[in-house]
N, C-alpha and C positions, 0 to 999 in steps of 0.2 A: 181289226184288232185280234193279237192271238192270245192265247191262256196267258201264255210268256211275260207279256205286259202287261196283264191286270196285274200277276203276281206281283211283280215290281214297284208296284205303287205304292207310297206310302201314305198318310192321311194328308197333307195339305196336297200332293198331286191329285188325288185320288176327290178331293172335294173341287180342286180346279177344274177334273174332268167333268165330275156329275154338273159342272155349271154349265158345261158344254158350248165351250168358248168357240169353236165350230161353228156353231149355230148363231150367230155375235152377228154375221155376215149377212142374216135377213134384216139386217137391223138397216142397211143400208138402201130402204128405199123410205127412210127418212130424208134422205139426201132428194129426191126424186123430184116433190114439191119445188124446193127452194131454186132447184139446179135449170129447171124447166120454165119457170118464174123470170130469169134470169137474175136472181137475186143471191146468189150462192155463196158469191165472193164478195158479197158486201161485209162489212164488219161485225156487226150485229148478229144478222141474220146467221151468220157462218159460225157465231158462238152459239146462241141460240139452236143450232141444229147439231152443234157438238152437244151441249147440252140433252137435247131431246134422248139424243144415240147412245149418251152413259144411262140416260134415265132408261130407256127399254132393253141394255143388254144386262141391268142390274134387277128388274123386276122381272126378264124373262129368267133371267139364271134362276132366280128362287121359284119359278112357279114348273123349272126343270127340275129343280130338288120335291118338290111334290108330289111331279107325275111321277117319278123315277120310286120313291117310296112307295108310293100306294099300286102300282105296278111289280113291286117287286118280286112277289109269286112267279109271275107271267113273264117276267121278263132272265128268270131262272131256268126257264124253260126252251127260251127260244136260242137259234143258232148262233146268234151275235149277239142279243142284248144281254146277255146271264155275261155280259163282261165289263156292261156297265157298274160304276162305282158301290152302287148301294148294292145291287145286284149280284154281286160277287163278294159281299161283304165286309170290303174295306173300308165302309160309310158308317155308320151306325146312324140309327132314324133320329135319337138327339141329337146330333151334329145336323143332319140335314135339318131338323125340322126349325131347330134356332139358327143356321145359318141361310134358312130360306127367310125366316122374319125379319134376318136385318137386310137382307139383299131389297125384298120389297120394300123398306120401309128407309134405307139409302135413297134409293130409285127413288121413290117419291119425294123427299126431302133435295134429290139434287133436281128435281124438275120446278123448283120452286127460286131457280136460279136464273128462270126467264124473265121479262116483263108481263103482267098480267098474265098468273099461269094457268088461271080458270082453265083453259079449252087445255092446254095439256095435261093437267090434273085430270078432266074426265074425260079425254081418251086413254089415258093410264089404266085408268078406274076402271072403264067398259073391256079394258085389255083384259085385267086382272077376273074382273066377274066372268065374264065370258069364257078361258081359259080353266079357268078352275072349274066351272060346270061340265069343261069339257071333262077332267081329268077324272071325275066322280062321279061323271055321270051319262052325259052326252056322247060322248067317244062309244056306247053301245046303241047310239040312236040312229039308226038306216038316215043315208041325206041329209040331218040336222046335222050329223058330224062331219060331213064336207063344209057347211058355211060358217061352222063353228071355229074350223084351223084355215080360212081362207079370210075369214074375217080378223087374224091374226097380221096376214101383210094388208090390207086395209086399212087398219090401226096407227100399223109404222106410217104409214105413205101420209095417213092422215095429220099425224104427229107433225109431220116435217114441216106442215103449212100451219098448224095449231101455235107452233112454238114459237112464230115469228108472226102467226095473224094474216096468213096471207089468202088469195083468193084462190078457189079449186074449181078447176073445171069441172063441170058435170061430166064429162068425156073422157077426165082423165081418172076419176072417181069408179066409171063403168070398167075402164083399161085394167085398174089396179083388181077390180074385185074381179072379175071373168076370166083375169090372168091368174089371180091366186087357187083360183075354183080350178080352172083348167090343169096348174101344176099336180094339185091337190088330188083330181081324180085319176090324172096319171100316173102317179102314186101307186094309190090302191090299185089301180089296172095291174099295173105288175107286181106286188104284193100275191093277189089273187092268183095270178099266173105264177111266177115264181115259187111261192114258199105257200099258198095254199091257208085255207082255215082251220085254226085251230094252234097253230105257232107263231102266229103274230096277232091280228086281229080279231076278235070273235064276230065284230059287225062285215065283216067280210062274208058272211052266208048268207048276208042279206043280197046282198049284190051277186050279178054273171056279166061274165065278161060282153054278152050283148049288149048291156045297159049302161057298165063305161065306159064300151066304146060309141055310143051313140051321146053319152054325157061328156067326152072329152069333143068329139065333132061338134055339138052346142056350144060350148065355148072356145073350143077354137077360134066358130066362125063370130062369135061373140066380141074376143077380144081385137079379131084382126080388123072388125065393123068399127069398133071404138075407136080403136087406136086411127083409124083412116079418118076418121071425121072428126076426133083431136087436133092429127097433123095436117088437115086441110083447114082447120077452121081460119076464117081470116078474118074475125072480127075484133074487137080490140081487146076482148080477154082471149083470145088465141094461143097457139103458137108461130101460127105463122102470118099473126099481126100487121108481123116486120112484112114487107112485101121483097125487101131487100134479102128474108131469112127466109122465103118461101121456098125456093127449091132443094134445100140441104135437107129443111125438117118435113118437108114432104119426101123426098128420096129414103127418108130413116123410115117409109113403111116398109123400105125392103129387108133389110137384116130384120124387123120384128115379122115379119112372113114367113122368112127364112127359117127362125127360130121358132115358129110356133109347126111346122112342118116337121122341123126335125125331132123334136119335142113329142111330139104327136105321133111320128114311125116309130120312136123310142120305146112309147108308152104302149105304143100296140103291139109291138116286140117282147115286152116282158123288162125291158132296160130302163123303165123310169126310174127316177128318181128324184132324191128329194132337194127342195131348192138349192140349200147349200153346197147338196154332193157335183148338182150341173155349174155351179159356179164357181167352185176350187178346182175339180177335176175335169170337167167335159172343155175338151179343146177348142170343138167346134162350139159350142155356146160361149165359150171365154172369146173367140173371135168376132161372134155375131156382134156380142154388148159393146165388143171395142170398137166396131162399125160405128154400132145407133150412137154411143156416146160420142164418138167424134163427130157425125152429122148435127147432132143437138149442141153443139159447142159452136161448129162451124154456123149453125141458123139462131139460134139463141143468143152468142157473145159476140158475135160477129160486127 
């Protein structure tokens, strides 16, 4: 974004922005559950995960109008974010602060639009606590603040099963969380590398680049262990159950190999980035997912 466009904004752009509608798009491993399940396209289920997806792009939005306030010093300072909404002063902190309380408290009123919403109610709940410790407090804690914003797509993934009741593998649970850790510290890896301490992060001088890159190689081999023993599993909460779906959903450990490799030269390059940006923008990661998703269609719906 350049100066040019912040100035341009007026208050309701300017409050769409700080929702940070961009960001909508991790919302989509609610989907992930249901889809893998094979229950995706049932009727229900497929409301129900509509459902889940308004409920966490409306309580994520307000807990962005939070961090984005209480950062705003910091975030005046750095090379791109002093363009974000509040940041550049288009926002004023009473418009954020009352339009993050309705956003949460929407959010949690449309997740009451499931059948029995107990389990999505407190995955919301554990979203909301945990995020907000990050934003006040955790975000300067070495290592707690990688499981802090990893435990963020954890959440979503978890939702997507919570909202319709369904059963979660232990394997796919390890996938989700190893995977989000892994994106998480390739992050920071380039963070550190690129733009250095003191313009973006301050827990960045807790960390050297020896220690995320020996922390993104753990999870690597983390996720890619998981995911292989997910997509082999053949017993009857599996995936690959179906014996008829065995080899398409075992063949989809190749684009997640593929992807966690390139992932991982990126992050040690200095070129990570953050989930949303590899899945709008990175061409080769937009090809990978169209791989894995066709293989899990073809072993899954088949």
């Amino acid at each position: 974004m350049v100066a040019s466009e912040a100035i341009q904004r007026g208050p309701a752009r300017a409050l769409f922005s700080a929702m940070r509608p961009r960001q909508w798009v991790k919302n989509g491993l609610i989907v992930v559950a249901p889809a893998a399940a094979g229950t995706l396209l049932h009727g229900a289920i497929a409301r129900h995960t509509i459902i889940a997806f308004l409920a966490f792009c409306l309580v994520a939005s307000g807990i962005y109008l939070l961090n984005d306030l209480r950062d705003k010093e910091a975030d005046q300072a750095h090379p791109t974010k002093r363009y974000r909404a509040i940041a550049a002063g288009q926002l004023s902190a009473t418009t954020a602060v009352v339009a993050a309380i309705l956003l949460l408290v929407v959010g949690f009123l449309v997740s009451l639009g499931v059948p029995r919403p107990g389990d999505l109610l407190l995955v919301l709940a554990l979203y909301v606590v945990i995020t907000l410790a990050y934003v006040y407090w955790l975000k300067s804690v070495a290592i707690i603040e990688l499981g802090a914003v990893a435990s963020g797509f954890f959440l979503r993934a978890y939702a997507g099963a919570s909202a319709s009741h369904l059963y979660v593998s232990s394997w796919f649970l390890l996938v989700i969380s190893f995977g989000a850790l892994f994106l998480v510290v390739g992050k920071r890896a380039s963070e550190l590398k690129n733009v250095g301490v003191g313009l973006t992060r301050d827990v960045l001088a807790e960390y050297t680049s020896e220690f995320l890159g020996s922390a993104l190689t753990l999870c690597a081999t983390a996720v890619v262990t998981a995911y292989c023993l997910w997509a082999f599993d053949t017993t009857t909460t599996g995936l690959s159950a179906n014996l008829d779906a065995t080899f398409p959903v075992r063949l989809s450990v190749v684009p997640v190999v593929f992807a966690v490799l390139f992932i991982l030269r990126s992050a040690q390059e200095g070129h990570g980035a953050a989930p949303e940006e590899l899945l709008l923008r990175n061409r080769t990661v937009q090809l990978l997912l169209l791989a894995w998703v066709v293989l899990l269609i073809f072993g899954v719906y088949e």
